[in-house]
C-alpha positions, -999 to 999 in steps of 0.1 A, spaced: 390 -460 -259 388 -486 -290 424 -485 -306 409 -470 -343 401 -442 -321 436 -437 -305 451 -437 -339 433 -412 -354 437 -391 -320 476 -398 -319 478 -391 -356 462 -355 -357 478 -346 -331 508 -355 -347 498 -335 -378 485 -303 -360 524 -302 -340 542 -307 -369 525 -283 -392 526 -256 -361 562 -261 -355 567 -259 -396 547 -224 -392 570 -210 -362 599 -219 -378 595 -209 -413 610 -236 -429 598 -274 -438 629 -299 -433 630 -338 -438 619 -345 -403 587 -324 -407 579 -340 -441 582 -375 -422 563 -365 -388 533 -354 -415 537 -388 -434 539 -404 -404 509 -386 -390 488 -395 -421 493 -429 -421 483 -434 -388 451 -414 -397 448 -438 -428 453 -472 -402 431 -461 -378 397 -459 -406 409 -488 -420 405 -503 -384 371 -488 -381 361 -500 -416 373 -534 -413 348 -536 -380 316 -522 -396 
């Protein structure tokens, strides 16, 4: 699998965990907050990747 594809991959999954576990929980802490940041910019790196290739 080419590596802008694993980033995205890894980064929504990421994102779908940490906005289900904010859900069960009922409460959105500092770790959450970063896991989602986190998330996103590994969504963000991985285009970037697949831009820069095009």
């Amino acid at each position: 699998m080419e590596e802008w594809k694993k980033s995205v991959l890894i980064g929504t999954i990421l994102l779908i965990l940490a906005i289900l576990f904010a859900i069960l929980r009922n409460e959105i802490n500092i770790w959450i907050i970063l896991i989602i940041l986190l998330a996103v910019i590994d969504i963000i790196l991985g285009v970037l990747r697949k831009i820069k290739k095009i």
